[in-house]
C-alpha positions as CSV (number, residue, x, y, z in Angstrom):
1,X,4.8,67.8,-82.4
2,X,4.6,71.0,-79.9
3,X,8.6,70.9,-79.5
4,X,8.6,71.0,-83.5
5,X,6.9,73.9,-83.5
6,X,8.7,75.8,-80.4
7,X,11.3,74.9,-81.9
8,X,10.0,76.2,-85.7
9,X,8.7,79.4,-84.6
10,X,12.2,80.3,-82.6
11,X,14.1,79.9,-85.6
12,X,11.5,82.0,-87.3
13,X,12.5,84.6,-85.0
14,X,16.2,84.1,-85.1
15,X,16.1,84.3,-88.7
16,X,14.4,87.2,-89.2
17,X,16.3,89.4,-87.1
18,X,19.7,87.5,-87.9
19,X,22.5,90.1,-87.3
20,X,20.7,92.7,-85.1
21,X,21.4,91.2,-82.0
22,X,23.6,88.4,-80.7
23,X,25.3,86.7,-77.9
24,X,27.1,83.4,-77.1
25,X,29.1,81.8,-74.5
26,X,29.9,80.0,-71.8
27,X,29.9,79.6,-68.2
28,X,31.0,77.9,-65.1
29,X,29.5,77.4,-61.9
30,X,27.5,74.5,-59.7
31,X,24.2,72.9,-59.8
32,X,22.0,70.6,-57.9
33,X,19.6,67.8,-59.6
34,X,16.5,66.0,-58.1
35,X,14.5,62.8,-59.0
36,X,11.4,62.2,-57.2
37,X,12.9,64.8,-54.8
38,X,16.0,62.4,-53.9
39,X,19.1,64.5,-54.6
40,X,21.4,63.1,-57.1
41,X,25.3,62.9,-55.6
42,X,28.6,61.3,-56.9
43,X,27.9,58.1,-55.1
44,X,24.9,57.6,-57.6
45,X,27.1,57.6,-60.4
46,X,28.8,53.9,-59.0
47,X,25.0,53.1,-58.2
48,X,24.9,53.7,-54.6
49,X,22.1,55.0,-53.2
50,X,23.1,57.5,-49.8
51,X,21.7,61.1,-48.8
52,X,24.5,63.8,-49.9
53,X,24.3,65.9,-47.4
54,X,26.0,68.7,-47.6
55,X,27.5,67.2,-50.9
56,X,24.2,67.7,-53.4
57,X,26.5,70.8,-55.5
58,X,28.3,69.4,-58.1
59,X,30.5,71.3,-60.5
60,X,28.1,72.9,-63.8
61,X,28.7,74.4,-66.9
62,X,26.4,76.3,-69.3
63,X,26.4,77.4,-72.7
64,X,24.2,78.9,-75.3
65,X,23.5,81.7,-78.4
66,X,20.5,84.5,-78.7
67,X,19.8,85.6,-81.7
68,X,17.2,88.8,-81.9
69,X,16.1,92.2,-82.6
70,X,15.6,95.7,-80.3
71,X,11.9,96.3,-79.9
72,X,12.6,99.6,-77.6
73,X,16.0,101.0,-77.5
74,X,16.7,99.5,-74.3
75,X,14.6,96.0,-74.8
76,X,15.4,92.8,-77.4
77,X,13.0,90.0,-77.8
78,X,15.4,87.4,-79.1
79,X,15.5,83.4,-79.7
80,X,17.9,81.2,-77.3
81,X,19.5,78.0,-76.8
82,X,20.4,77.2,-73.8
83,X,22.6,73.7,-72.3
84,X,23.6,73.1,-68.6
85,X,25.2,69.9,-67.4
86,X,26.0,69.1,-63.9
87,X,28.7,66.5,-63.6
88,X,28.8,63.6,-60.9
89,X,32.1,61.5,-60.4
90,X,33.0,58.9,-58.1
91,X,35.9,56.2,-58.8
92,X,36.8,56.8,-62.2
93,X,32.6,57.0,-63.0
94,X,30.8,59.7,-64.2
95,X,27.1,60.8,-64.6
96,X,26.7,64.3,-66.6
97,X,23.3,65.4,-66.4
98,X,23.0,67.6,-69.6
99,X,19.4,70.1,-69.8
100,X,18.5,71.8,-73.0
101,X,15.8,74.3,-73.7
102,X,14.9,76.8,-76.5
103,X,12.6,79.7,-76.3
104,X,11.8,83.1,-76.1
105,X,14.3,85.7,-74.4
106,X,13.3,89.3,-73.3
107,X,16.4,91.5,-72.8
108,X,16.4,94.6,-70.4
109,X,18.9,97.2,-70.5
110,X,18.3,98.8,-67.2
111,X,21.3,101.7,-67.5
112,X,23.4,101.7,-71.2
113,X,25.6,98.5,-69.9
114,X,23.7,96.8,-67.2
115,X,22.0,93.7,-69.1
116,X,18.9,91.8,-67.3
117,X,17.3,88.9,-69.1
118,X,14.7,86.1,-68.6
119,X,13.9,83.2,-70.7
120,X,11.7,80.1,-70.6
121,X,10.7,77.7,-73.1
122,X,10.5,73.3,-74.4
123,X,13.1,72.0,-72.3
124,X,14.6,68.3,-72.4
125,X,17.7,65.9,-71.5
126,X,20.5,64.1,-72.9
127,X,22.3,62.4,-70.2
128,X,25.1,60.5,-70.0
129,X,27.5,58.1,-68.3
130,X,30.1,55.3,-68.3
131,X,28.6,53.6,-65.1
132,X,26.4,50.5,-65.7
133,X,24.7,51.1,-62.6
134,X,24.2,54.7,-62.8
135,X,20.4,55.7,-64.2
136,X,20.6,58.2,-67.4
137,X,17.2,58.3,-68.5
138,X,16.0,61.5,-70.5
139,X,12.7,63.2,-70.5
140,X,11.1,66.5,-72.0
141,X,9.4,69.5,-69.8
142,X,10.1,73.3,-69.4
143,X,13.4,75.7,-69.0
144,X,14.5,78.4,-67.5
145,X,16.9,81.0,-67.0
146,X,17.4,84.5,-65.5
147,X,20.4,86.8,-65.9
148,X,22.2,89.8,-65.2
149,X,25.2,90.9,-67.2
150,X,27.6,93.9,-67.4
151,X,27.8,94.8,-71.2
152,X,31.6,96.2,-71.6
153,X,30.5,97.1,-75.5
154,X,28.7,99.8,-77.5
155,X,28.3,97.6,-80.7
156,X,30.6,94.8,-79.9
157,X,31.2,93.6,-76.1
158,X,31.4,91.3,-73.4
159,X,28.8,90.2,-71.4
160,X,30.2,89.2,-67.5
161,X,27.8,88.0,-65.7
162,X,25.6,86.0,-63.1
163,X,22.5,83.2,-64.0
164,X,20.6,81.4,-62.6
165,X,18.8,77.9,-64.5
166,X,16.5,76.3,-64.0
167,X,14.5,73.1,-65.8
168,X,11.5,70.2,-64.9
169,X,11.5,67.4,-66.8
170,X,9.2,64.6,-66.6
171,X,11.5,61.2,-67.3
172,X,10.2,59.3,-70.4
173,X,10.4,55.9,-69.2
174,X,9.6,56.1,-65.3
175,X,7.5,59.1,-65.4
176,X,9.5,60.2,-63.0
177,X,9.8,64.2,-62.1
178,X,13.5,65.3,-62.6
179,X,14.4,69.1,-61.6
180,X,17.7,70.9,-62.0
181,X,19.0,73.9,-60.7
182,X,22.6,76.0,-61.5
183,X,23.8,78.8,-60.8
184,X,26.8,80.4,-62.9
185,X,29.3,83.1,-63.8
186,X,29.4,83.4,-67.4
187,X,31.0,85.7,-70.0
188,X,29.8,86.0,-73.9
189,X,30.4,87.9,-76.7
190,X,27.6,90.3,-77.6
191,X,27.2,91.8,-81.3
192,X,24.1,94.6,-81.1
């Protein structure tokens, strides 16, 4: 009931202030995922279990939208989706580990095209894989990211940038605490 609503008054937001400010993209990058505090590796997605060493980073992507309006001239409380995956192969197997969260986004203009943002909100899973022994449980918990972009735009731009995600999770079925981590270079196309 508590996502419903998140998720509700988001919308609400985004809806109100449809048009004044928007972004949306994509980005590339790595990421690093935890069970229990194990570290999940490509050998997990043939159901082996062995310590990844060095080998925990596994190729990420991200994606998401913003919709809001300026408070300030140089701040924007705005609604966002957000997705990050973080993909594990090994022998024609994969395991995608795909984190969702919506929320609230504050957006900083520090100078008139140097972006910072930050945004947390109700965060959950969809995972999946072809592997019978791989695990792909989902679970709900809470997201973050932080940002900085260059804005190339006065009205209409791109945003090139650098973020950082984050997201806990608690697994529905095993209870089990699931953390994720990415870190990635992104450009969007921003309408203010």
């Amino acid at each position: 009931m508590l996502q419903k609503k998140i998720i509700l008054i988001t919308l609400a937001i985004a809806f109100n202030a449809f048009a004044a400010y928007f972004d949306f993209g994509v980005g590339k990058g790595v990421g690093l995922t935890s069970v229990d505090g194990k570290y999940v590796s490509n050998s997990d997605a043939v159901g082996e279990v062995e310590d990844c060493g060095d080998g925990c980073l596994s190729p990420a992507f991200e994606y998401g939208v913003r919709i809001g309006a300026p408070i300030t001239q140089s701040l924007i409380l705005a609604g966002e989706f957000e997705g990050m995956g973080n993909v594990y192969t090994e022998k024609n197997k994969y395991l995608v580990l795909n984190n969702f969260y919506v929320g609230p986004s504050l957006i900083f203009y520090l100078t008139k095209h140097l972006q910072m943002s930050g945004s947390m909100g109700f965060a959950w899973t969809d995972n999946r894989t072809n592997s019978s022994k791989a695990d792909d449980e989902n679970g709900t918990g809470i997201g973050m990211s932080l940002s900085m972009a260059f804005d190339t735009g006065t009205n209409n731009g791109a945003l090139i940038g650098a973020k950082l995600f984050g997201s806990s999770v608690s697994l529905d079925k095993s209870g089990k605490q699931n953390a994720t981590v990415g870190l990635m270079l992104f450009a969007r196309f921003i309408h203010k």
